[in-house]
C-alpha positions, 0 to 999 in steps of 0.5 A: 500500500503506497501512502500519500504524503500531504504537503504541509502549506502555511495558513493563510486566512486570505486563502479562500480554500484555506479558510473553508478547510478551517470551517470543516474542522470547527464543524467536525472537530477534526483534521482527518478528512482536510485536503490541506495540511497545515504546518505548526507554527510552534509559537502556537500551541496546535494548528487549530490554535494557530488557524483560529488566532490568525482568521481572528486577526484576519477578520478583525482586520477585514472588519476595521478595513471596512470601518477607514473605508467608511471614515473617508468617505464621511470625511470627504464627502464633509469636506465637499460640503464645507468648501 
């Protein structure tokens, strides 16, 4: 029987494929069935830790992205107004 060793890939929350992996481990609690495997950073204490800290920081950043976005349009549009 020949094993098919899976690349490991470093996770990266912009990655749409990458974040779907993430999905169906949260819904099933596990890796097994992932067409994707994901390296351990060792800073972290397991992959799942480490695939939930960056889609953290990922949508937080997407969220206040949108947020500046939003600001400068507000403000520009002020700015119109005034001159």
């Amino acid at each position: 029987m020949l094993l098919k060793r899976q690349e490991l890939v470093e996770f990266n929350p912009g990655n749409k494929e990458h974040r779907a992996a993430a999905r169906a481990f949260l819904k099933r609690k596990a890796w097994v069935d992932s067409p994707i495997r994901f390296a351990h950073d060792p800073t972290f204490g397991s992959v799942a830790d480490q695939v939930q800290a960056k889609l953290l920081d990922w949508y937080v950043a997407q969220e206040e992205s949108k947020l500046n976005k939003g600001k400068k349009i507000l403000h520009n549009s002020s700015i119109r107004m005034v001159a």
